[in-house]
C-alpha positions in Angstrom: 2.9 -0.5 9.3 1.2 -3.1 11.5 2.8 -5.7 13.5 1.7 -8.5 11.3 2.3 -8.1 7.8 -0.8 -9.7 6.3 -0.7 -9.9 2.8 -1.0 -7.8 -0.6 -4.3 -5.3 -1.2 -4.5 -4.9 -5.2 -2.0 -6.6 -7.8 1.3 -4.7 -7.9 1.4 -1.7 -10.0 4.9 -1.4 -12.2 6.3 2.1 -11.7 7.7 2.7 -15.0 8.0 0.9 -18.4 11.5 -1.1 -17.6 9.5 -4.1 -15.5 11.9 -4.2 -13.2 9.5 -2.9 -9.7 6.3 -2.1 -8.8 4.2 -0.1 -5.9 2.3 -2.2 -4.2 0.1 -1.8 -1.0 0.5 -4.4 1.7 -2.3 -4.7 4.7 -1.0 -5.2 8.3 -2.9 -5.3 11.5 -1.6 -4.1 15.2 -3.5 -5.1 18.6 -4.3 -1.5 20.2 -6.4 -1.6 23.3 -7.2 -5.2 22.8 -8.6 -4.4 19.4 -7.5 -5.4 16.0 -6.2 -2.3 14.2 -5.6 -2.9 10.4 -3.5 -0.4 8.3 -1.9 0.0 4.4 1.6 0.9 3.7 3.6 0.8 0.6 6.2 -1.9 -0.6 8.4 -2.4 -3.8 7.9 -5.5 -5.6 11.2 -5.5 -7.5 12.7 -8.7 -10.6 16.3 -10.1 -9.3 19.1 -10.5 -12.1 17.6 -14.4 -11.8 13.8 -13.1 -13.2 13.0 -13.7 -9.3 10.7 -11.7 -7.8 11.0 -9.8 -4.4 9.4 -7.7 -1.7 11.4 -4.6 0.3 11.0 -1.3 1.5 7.7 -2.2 3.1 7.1 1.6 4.9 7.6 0.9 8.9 4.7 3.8 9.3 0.8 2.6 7.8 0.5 5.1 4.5 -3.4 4.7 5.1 -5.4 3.6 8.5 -9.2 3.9 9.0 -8.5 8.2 9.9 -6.9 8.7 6.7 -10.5 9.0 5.2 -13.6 11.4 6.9 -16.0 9.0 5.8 -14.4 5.5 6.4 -13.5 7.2 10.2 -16.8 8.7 11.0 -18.7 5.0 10.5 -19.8 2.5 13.0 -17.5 -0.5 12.1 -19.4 -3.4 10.9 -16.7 -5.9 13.0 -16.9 -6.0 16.8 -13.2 -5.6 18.4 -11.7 -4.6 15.0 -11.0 -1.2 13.4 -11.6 -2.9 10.0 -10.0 -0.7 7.1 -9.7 -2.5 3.6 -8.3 -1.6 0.4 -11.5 -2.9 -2.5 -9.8 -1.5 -5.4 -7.3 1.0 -7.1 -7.2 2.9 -10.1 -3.4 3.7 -11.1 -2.7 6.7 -13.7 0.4 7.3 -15.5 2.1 10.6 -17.2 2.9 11.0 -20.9 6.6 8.9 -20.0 4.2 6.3 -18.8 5.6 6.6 -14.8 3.2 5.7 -12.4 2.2 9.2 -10.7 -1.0 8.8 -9.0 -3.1 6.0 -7.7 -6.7 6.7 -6.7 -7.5 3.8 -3.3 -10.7 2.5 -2.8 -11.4 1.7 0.9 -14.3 0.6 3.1 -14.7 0.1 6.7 -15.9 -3.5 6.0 -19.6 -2.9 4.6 -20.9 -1.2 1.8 -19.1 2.4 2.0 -16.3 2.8 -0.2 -14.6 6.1 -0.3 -11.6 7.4 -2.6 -8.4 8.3 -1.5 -5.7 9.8 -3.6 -2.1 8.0 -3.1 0.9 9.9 -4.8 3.7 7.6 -4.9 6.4 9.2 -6.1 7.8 10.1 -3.3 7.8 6.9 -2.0 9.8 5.3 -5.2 12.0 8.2 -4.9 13.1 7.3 -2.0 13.2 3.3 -2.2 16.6 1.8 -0.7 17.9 -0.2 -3.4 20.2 -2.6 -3.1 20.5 -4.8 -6.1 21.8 -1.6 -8.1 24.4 -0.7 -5.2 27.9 -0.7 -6.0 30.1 -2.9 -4.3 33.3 -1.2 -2.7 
Protein backbone atom coordinates (compact mmCIF):
# COMPACT_ATOMS: atom_id res chain seq x y z
CA UNK A 1 0.00 0.00 0.00
CA UNK A 2 1.66 3.31 0.92
CA UNK A 3 3.79 4.03 3.82
CA UNK A 4 1.16 6.20 5.38
CA UNK A 5 -2.16 4.90 5.68
CA UNK A 6 -4.29 7.97 5.05
CA UNK A 7 -7.72 7.38 5.44
CA UNK A 8 -10.94 5.74 3.74
CA UNK A 9 -11.90 6.60 -0.22
CA UNK A 10 -15.84 5.84 -0.41
CA UNK A 11 -18.04 4.50 2.59
CA UNK A 12 -17.46 0.73 3.06
CA UNK A 13 -19.27 -1.58 0.91
CA UNK A 14 -20.86 -4.81 2.99
CA UNK A 15 -19.91 -7.98 1.07
CA UNK A 16 -22.78 -9.99 1.61
CA UNK A 17 -26.27 -9.72 3.35
CA UNK A 18 -24.99 -11.02 7.10
CA UNK A 19 -23.53 -7.26 8.01
CA UNK A 20 -20.81 -8.64 9.53
CA UNK A 21 -17.76 -7.02 6.86
CA UNK A 22 -17.29 -4.89 4.23
CA UNK A 23 -14.66 -3.93 1.15
CA UNK A 24 -13.52 -0.91 1.54
CA UNK A 25 -10.71 1.15 -0.22
CA UNK A 26 -8.16 2.87 1.89
CA UNK A 27 -5.72 5.80 0.28
CA UNK A 28 -1.94 5.72 1.37
CA UNK A 29 0.82 7.86 0.08
CA UNK A 30 4.77 6.68 -0.26
CA UNK A 31 7.78 9.37 -0.79
CA UNK A 32 9.39 8.12 -4.18
CA UNK A 33 12.10 10.35 -5.56
CA UNK A 34 11.20 13.02 -3.17
CA UNK A 35 7.71 13.04 -4.57
CA UNK A 36 4.53 12.18 -2.87
CA UNK A 37 3.11 8.98 -4.49
CA UNK A 38 -0.50 8.17 -3.41
CA UNK A 39 -2.00 4.67 -4.03
CA UNK A 40 -5.56 2.55 -3.16
CA UNK A 41 -5.60 -0.83 -1.66
CA UNK A 42 -8.33 -2.88 -0.21
CA UNK A 43 -9.25 -3.39 3.58
CA UNK A 44 -12.11 -5.40 5.51
CA UNK A 45 -14.18 -3.46 7.69
CA UNK A 46 -15.52 -6.27 9.87
CA UNK A 47 -18.46 -6.05 13.47
CA UNK A 48 -16.73 -7.72 16.64
CA UNK A 49 -19.01 -10.11 18.89
CA UNK A 50 -19.27 -6.50 20.96
CA UNK A 51 -21.18 -4.59 17.69
CA UNK A 52 -17.52 -2.92 17.49
CA UNK A 53 -16.25 -2.16 14.42
CA UNK A 54 -12.74 -2.95 12.97
CA UNK A 55 -10.22 -2.48 10.16
CA UNK A 56 -7.72 -5.62 8.85
CA UNK A 57 -6.32 -7.12 5.94
CA UNK A 58 -5.42 -3.70 4.61
CA UNK A 59 -3.48 -5.34 1.14
CA UNK A 60 0.51 -4.48 1.82
CA UNK A 61 0.69 -4.08 -2.28
CA UNK A 62 -1.60 -0.58 -3.71
CA UNK A 63 -4.72 -2.45 -5.63
CA UNK A 64 -4.84 0.88 -7.75
CA UNK A 65 -1.87 3.72 -8.33
CA UNK A 66 -2.02 6.53 -10.99
CA UNK A 67 -0.67 3.47 -13.93
CA UNK A 68 -3.57 1.41 -13.19
CA UNK A 69 -5.57 3.68 -15.53
CA UNK A 70 -4.29 4.91 -19.40
CA UNK A 71 -5.91 8.04 -19.00
CA UNK A 72 -5.29 9.10 -15.33
CA UNK A 73 -1.33 7.97 -16.22
CA UNK A 74 -0.96 9.72 -19.49
CA UNK A 75 -2.02 13.44 -17.78
CA UNK A 76 0.00 16.28 -16.59
CA UNK A 77 -0.67 16.16 -12.69
CA UNK A 78 -2.44 19.20 -11.58
CA UNK A 79 -0.07 19.03 -8.04
CA UNK A 80 3.66 19.93 -8.31
CA UNK A 81 5.89 17.14 -6.44
CA UNK A 82 2.82 14.70 -6.07
CA UNK A 83 1.69 11.85 -8.20
CA UNK A 84 -1.88 12.73 -7.11
CA UNK A 85 -4.33 9.62 -7.74
CA UNK A 86 -7.88 9.86 -5.97
CA UNK A 87 -10.74 7.66 -5.65
CA UNK A 88 -14.22 10.45 -6.46
CA UNK A 89 -16.69 7.73 -6.38
CA UNK A 90 -17.75 4.00 -6.76
CA UNK A 91 -20.56 2.23 -8.00
CA UNK A 92 -20.76 -1.42 -6.24
CA UNK A 93 -22.98 -4.23 -8.05
CA UNK A 94 -24.17 -7.32 -6.52
CA UNK A 95 -25.33 -10.89 -7.98
CA UNK A 96 -28.80 -12.47 -7.59
CA UNK A 97 -27.51 -13.84 -3.73
CA UNK A 98 -26.92 -10.24 -3.20
CA UNK A 99 -22.71 -10.74 -2.78
CA UNK A 100 -20.85 -7.93 -3.71
CA UNK A 101 -19.00 -9.00 -7.10
CA UNK A 102 -17.91 -5.97 -8.88
CA UNK A 103 -17.19 -2.46 -8.01
CA UNK A 104 -16.84 0.13 -10.81
CA UNK A 105 -13.86 3.07 -9.16
CA UNK A 106 -13.93 6.46 -10.22
CA UNK A 107 -10.52 8.16 -10.17
CA UNK A 108 -8.86 11.37 -11.21
CA UNK A 109 -5.51 12.65 -11.22
CA UNK A 110 -6.66 15.74 -9.14
CA UNK A 111 -8.58 17.98 -11.80
CA UNK A 112 -11.48 17.36 -13.85
CA UNK A 113 -10.68 13.86 -15.52
CA UNK A 114 -12.33 11.01 -13.96
CA UNK A 115 -11.93 7.71 -15.53
CA UNK A 116 -13.51 4.16 -14.57
CA UNK A 117 -11.82 1.34 -13.41
CA UNK A 118 -13.36 -2.01 -12.79
CA UNK A 119 -12.36 -3.57 -9.22
CA UNK A 120 -13.45 -7.42 -8.76
CA UNK A 121 -13.20 -8.15 -5.18
CA UNK A 122 -13.85 -11.41 -4.73
CA UNK A 123 -10.80 -12.53 -4.74
CA UNK A 124 -9.74 -10.31 -2.28
CA UNK A 125 -12.69 -11.45 0.33
CA UNK A 126 -11.78 -14.87 -0.61
CA UNK A 127 -8.78 -14.65 0.72
CA UNK A 128 -9.27 -12.31 3.90
CA UNK A 129 -7.35 -13.74 7.06
CA UNK A 130 -9.92 -13.99 9.58
CA UNK A 131 -9.43 -14.17 12.93
CA UNK A 132 -12.50 -13.64 14.98
CA UNK A 133 -14.01 -16.92 13.38
CA UNK A 134 -10.59 -18.96 14.12
CA UNK A 135 -10.82 -21.80 16.34
CA UNK A 136 -8.97 -21.79 19.33
CA UNK A 137 -6.69 -25.08 19.92
Amino acid sequence: MGKWAMGTCMSPEWTDNTHQESFMLIHGITVVNREFVYSVAPARLFRKKSGELAIDNIADVPLLTSASSDRVKKVVQRHKGRDAFYTVGWVPHRDEAGDLVQVDVYVSPGDSRVDEVIVDPRGIIENWKRPETAIAA
